[in-house]
C-alpha positions in Angstrom: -40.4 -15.0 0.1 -41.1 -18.4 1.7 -38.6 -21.4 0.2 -39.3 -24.8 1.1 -37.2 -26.5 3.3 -37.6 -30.2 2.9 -36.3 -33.1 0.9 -39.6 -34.0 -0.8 -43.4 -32.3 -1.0 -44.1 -30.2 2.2 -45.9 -27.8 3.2 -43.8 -26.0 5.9 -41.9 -22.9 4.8 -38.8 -20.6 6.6 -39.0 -17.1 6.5 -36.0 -14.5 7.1 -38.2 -14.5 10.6 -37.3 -18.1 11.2 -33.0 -16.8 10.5 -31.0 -17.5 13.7 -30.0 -14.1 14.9 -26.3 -15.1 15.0 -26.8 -15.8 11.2 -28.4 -12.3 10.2 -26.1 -10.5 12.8 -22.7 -11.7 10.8 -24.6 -10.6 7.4 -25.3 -7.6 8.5 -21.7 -7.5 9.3 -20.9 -7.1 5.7 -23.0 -3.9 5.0 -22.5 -0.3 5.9 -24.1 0.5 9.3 -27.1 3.1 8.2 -28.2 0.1 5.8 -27.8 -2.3 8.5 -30.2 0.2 10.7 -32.9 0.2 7.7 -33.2 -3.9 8.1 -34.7 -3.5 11.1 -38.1 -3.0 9.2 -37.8 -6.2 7.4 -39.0 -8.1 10.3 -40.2 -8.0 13.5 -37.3 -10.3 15.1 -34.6 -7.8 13.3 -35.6 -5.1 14.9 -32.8 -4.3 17.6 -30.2 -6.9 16.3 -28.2 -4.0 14.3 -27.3 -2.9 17.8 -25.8 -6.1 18.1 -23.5 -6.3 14.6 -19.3 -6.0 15.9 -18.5 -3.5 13.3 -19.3 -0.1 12.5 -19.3 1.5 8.8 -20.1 5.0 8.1 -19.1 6.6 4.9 -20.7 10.3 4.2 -20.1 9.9 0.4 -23.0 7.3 0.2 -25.2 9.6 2.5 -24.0 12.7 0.4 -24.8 10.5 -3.0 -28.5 9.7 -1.7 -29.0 13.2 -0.2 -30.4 16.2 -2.3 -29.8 18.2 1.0 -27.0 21.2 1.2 -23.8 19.2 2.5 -23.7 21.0 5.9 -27.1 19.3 6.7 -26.6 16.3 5.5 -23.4 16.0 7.3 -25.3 17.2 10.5 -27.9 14.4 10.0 -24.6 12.2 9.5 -22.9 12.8 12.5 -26.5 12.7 14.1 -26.7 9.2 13.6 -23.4 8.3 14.1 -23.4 9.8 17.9 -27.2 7.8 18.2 -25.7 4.5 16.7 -23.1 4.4 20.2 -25.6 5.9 22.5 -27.8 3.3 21.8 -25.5 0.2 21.1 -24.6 -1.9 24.3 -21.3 -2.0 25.7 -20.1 -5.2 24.0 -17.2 -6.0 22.0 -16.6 -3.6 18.8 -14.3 -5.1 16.2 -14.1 -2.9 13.7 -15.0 1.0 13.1 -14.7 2.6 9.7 -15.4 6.5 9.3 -14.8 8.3 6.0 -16.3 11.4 7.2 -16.6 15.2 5.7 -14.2 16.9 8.3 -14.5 21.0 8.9 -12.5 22.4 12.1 -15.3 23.5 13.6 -15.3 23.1 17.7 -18.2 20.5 17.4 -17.5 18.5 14.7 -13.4 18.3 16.4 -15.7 17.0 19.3 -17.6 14.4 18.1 -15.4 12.7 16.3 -12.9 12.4 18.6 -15.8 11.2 21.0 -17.2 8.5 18.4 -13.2 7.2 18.6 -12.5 7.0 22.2 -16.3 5.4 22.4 -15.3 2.8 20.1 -11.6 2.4 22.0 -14.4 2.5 25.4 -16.3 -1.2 23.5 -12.7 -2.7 23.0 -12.1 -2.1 19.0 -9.4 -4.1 17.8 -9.8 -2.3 14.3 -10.2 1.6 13.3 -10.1 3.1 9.9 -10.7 6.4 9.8 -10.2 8.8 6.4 -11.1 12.3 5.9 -12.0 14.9 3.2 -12.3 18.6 3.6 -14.4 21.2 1.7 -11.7 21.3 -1.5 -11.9 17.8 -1.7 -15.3 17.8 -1.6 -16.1 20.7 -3.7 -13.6 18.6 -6.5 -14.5 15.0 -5.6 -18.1 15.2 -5.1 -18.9 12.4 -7.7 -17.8 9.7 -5.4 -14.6 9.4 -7.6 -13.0 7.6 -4.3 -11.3 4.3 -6.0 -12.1 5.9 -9.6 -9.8 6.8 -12.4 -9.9 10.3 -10.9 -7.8 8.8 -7.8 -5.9 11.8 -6.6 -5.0 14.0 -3.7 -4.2 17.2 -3.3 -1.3 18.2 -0.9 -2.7 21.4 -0.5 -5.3 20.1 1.8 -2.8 19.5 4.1 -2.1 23.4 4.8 -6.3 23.7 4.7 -6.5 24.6 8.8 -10.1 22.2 9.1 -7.1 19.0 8.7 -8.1 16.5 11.0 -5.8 15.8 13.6 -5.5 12.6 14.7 -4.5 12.2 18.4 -3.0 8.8 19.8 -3.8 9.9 23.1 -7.1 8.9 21.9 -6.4 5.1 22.0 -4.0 4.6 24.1 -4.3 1.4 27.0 -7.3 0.3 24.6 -7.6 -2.7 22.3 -6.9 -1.3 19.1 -4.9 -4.0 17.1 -4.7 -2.1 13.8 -5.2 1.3 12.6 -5.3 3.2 9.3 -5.4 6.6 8.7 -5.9 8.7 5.6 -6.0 12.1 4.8 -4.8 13.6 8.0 -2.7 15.4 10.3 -0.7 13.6 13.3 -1.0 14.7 17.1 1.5 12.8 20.0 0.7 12.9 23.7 3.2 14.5 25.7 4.1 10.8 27.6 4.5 8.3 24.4 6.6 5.3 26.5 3.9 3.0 26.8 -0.4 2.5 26.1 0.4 1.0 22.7 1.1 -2.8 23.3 -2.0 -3.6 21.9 -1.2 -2.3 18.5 0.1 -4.4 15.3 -0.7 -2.7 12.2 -0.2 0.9 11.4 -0.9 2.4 7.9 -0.5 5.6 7.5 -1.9 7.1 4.0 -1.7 11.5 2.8 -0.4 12.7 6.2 1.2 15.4 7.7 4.0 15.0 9.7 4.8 17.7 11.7 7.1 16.2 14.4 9.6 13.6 13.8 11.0 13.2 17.4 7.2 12.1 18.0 7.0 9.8 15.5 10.3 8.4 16.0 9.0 7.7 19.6 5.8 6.5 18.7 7.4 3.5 16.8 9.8 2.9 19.5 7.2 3.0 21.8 4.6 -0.1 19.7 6.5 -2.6 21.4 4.4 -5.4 19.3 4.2 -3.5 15.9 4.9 -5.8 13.5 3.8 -4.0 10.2 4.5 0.2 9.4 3.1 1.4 6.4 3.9 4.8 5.4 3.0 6.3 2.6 2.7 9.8 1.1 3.8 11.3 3.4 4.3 15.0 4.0 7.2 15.9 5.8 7.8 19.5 7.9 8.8 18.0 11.0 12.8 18.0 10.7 15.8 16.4 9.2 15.6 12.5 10.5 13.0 10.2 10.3 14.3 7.3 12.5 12.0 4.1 12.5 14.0 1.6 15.8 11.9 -1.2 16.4 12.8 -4.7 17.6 9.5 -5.8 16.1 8.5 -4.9 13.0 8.5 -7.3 10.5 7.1 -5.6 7.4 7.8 -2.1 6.5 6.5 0.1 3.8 7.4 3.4 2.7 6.4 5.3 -0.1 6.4 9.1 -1.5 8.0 11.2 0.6 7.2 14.6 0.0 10.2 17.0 1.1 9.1 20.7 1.9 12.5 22.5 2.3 15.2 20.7 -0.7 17.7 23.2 1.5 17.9 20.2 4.2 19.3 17.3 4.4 16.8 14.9 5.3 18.3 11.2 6.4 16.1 8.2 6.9 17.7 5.7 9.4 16.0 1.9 9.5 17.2 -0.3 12.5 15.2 -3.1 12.6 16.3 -6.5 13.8 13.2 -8.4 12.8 12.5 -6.9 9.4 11.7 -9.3 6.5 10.1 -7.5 4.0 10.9 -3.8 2.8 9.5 -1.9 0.5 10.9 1.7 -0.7 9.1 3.1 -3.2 10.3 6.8 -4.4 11.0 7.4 -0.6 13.5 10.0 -1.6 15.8 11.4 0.8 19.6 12.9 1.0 21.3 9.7 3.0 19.9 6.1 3.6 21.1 4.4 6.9 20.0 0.6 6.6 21.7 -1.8 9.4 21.5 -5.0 8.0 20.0 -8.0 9.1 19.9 -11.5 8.3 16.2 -11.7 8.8 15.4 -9.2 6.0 14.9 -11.5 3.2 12.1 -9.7 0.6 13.3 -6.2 -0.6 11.2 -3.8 -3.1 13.5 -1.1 -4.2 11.9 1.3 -6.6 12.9 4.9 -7.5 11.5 5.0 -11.2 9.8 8.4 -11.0 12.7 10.4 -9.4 15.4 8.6 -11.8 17.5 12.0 -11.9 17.9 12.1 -8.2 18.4 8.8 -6.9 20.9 6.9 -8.6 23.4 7.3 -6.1 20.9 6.3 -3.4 19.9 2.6 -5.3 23.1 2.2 -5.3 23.7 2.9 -1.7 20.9 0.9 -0.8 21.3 -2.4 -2.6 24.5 -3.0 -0.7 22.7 -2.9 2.6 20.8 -6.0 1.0 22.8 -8.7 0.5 20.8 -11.3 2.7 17.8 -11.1 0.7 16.1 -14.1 -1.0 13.5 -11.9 -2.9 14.6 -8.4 -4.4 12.5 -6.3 -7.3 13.7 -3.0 -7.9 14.8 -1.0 -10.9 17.8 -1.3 -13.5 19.7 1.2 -13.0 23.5 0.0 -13.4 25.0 1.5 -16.0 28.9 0.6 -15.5 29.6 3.4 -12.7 28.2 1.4 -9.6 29.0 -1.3 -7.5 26.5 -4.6 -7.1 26.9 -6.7 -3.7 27.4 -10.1 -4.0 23.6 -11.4 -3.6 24.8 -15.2 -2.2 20.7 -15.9 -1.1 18.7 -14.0 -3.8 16.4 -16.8 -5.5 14.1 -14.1 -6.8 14.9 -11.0 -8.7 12.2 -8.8 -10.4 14.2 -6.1 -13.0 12.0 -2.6 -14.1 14.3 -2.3 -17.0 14.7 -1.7 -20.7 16.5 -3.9 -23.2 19.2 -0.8 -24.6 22.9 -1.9 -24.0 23.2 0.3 -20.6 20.3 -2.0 -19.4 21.0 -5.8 -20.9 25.2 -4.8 -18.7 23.1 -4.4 -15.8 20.6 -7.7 -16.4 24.4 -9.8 -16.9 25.3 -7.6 -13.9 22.5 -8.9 -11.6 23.2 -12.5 -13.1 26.8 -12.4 -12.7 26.3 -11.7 -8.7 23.5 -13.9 -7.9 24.6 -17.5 -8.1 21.3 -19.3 -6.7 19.1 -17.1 -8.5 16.3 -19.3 -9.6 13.5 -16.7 -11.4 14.4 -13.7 -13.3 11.1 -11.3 -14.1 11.8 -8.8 -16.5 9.5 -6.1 -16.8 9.4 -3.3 -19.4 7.7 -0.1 -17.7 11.1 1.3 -17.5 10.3 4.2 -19.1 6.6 5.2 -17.6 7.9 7.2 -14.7 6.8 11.2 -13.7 9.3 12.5 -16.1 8.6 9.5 -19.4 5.0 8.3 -20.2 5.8 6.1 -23.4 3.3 3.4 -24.7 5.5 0.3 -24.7 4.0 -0.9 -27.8 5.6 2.7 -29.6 8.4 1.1 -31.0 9.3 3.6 -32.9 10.3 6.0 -30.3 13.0 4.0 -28.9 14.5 3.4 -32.5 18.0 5.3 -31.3 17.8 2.8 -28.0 18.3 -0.4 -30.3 21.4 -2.7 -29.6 24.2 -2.0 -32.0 25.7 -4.5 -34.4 29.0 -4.4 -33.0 27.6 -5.0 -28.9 25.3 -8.2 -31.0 28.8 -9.7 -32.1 30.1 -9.2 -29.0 31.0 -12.5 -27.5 28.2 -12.9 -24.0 28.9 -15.7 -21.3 25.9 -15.4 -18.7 26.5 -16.6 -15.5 22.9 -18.6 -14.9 23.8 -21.8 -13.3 20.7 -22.2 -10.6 18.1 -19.9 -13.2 15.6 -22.1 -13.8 12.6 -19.4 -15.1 12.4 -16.7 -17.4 9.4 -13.9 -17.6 9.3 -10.8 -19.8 6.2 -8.8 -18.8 5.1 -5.8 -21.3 6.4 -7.7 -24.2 6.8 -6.0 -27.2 8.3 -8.9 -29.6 11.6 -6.4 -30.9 15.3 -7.6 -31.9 16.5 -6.3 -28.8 14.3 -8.3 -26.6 14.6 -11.5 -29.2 18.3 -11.2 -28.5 18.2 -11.7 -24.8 15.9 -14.4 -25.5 18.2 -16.1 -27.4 21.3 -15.8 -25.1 19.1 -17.4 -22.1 18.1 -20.5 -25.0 21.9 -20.6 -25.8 23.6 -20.7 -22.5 20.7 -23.0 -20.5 22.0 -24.9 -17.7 18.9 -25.7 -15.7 16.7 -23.2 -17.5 13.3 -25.0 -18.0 10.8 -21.8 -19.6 10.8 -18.4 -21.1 7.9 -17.0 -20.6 6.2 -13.8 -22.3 3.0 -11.4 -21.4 2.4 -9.0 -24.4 1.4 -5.1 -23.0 -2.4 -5.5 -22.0 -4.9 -3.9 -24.2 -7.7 -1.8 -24.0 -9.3 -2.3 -20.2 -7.8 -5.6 -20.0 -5.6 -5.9 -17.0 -3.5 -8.7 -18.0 -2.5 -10.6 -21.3 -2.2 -14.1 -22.0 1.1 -15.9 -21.1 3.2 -16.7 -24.4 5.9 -19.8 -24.3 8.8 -18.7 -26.0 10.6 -21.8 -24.9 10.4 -24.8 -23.1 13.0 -27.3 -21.8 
């Protein structure tokens, strides 16, 4: 389609000929590779510049979706024109390769894909994302349901023997900046002291880990890794997962996945630089956290294994009495011990509003002298063991705050707390009555704010001002 080009009346016209190739090379950036290839019949200028495009996308759910051929062609086809795409392209810098790929242990298919990775490591990527799905996951999933509602994995793929297995040998001395990995098993080369400068993000999604001595090392060994993201992880490589690093920065673990409850599993964090950590039902026997004025931004959160883990918040929260920024759970009940939080500005509560909880919400106040913005947010109760609408009021009717605990006389220590935000809220006496201790004993309070439980598809609800200075 021809679109004029001038201010006024003219009869000169720009087709997508007349495109600067720099301009249609960055769009096709945007677009999965085997689309990027079909442009080249669009014009006669376009024809070789998806050679040219510095990032690679191949996803074999789209070429499954468009396919009515049986999955092992198709995937043949796939891989055909994924080994074609680097024959062909010129050795210039690669930024980016993403392969969601159909993965059976055959000798070839190990082959190839562990060619198209060192091929892209061989152009200088600074970016690989690689995920894989076997024929279980396949047979289950084969609706495209990846990002869906029917979001799940199966950690049975990981004793299926066609599990990728990821080797680092494959990228070592190369360019690659950041990697993620999902759905797979973990291989180390035999020398892991050095070939990993280049690399600053690792994210690490559904693996098998099979060797924690490796592992251990290969942090160690990222001498510029500066954020670790770990996250369901399978564990049946030993008793200690150690994560030593003097740069890392950011570090996220979630779901750990013990196969053996006989051992005694300890997870040791010695990181000088860290400022933000996140533990998120990363359930193991003993915590070791050195503690470091740098880490300022903790997320603590052990709601789905509430039975096993008390003893372990606990444990943990006195490691983290630097931080400025702390959400975790409410778990104090009168039987642990809160560290004096002299720094915490910030403090996000999972919690309910029953006795047990509003002790540990005076608790948390009582400790943190310059806290400045208190979020309290009701999913306390949706965990693996208690999935509760919040708006079932009548289900937490023996939960309600007695008369007697109501008279009780309440001094909150709340001298720097300037905000106020109940999330999931449900508009009960209990949740009324810690509104009107925070109205009652203001110093520098200036809002209460209030965001009923969302309905229907609606991800969020509109803010409600309970009060205002």
């Amino acid at each position: 389609m021809a679109v004029n080009t001038g201010a006024g009346p003219s009869t000169k016209s720009t087709t997508i000929n007349d495109l600067p190739e720099s301009l249609v090379i960055h769009i096709l950036s945007f677009v999965p590779t085997l689309e990027a290839v079909a442009t080249s019949v669009l014009a006669r200028g376009w024809r070789y510049l998806w050679l040219y495009v510095p990032t690679l996308d191949f996803d074999i759910l789209a070429s499954y979706q468009l396919s009515r051929a049986p999955f092992a062609l198709t995937r043949a086809r796939f891989s055909d024109s994924i080994a074609r795409t680097f024959f062909l392209r010129p050795i210039i810098h690669l930024h980016s390769f993403r392969l969601a790929f159909h993965y059976a242990d055959l000798g070839r298919r190990k082959r190839e894909v562990r060619w198209w990775i060192r091929r892209s490591v061989d152009q200088g990527v600074t970016k690989i994302m690689l995920e894989f799905y076997d024929d279980a996951w396949m047979t289950s999933y084969r609706g495209i349901r990846l990002g869906g509602e029917n979001n799940e994995y199966n950690f049975s793929l990981l004793n299926d023997h066609r599990t990728f297995k990821f080797s680092f040998e494959d990228i070592m001395n190369g360019s690659v900046a950041e990697l993620r990995l999902r759905n797979c098993s973990l291989r180390f080369p035999t020398d892991i002291s050095n070939g990993f400068d280049s690399l600053h993000t690792l994210v690490l999604h559904n693996i098998e880990l099979s060797s924690n001595e490796h592992f251990n090392s290969m942090v160690l060994a990222c001498a510029n890794l500066q954020t670790l993201t770990v996250e369901l992880i399978r564990n049946t490589g030993g008793t200690e997962i150690q994560i030593h690093s003097k740069s890392i920065k950011v570090l996220v673990l979630r779901d750990h996945v013990r196969i053996d409850f006989d051992e005694i599993v300890t997870l040791d964090i010695d990181v000088p630089s860290l400022g933000s950590l996140t533990l998120t039902n990363f359930v193991v026997n003993q915590y070791i956290l050195v503690e470091y004025s740098s880490l300022v931004e903790v997320d603590l959160d052990f709601t789905n294994r509430y039975d096993l883990t008390l003893l372990h918040w606990n444990e943990t929260l006195l490691s983290l009495g630097h931080v400025k920024s702390l959400r975790t759970q409410n778990m104090k009940n009168g039987t642990t011990t809160l560290p004096r939080f002299h720094f915490l500005q910030d403090l996000e509560l999972i919690t309910g509003f029953a006795e047990g909880d509003l002790r540990g919400i005076f608790e948390f106040l009582r400790v943190s002298p310059r806290l400045e913005r208190l979020v309290l947010d009701y999913t306390y109760f949706k965990s693996a063991f208690v999935d509760v609408d919040p708006n079932d009021v009548y289900y937490f009717d023996s939960w309600k705050l007695s008369e007697e605990f109501k008279r009780t006389p309440v001094h909150l220590q709340m001298s720097s707390l300037k905000r106020v935000i109940l999330n999931n809220f449900r508009n009960t006496e209990d949740e009324l009555y810690l509104v009107e201790l925070f109205k009652t004993q203001k110093v520098v309070l200036e809002e209460i704010i209030a965001f009923p439980p969302p309905h229907g598809k609606a991800l969020s609800s509109s803010a409600i001002v309970l009060w205002s200075a």
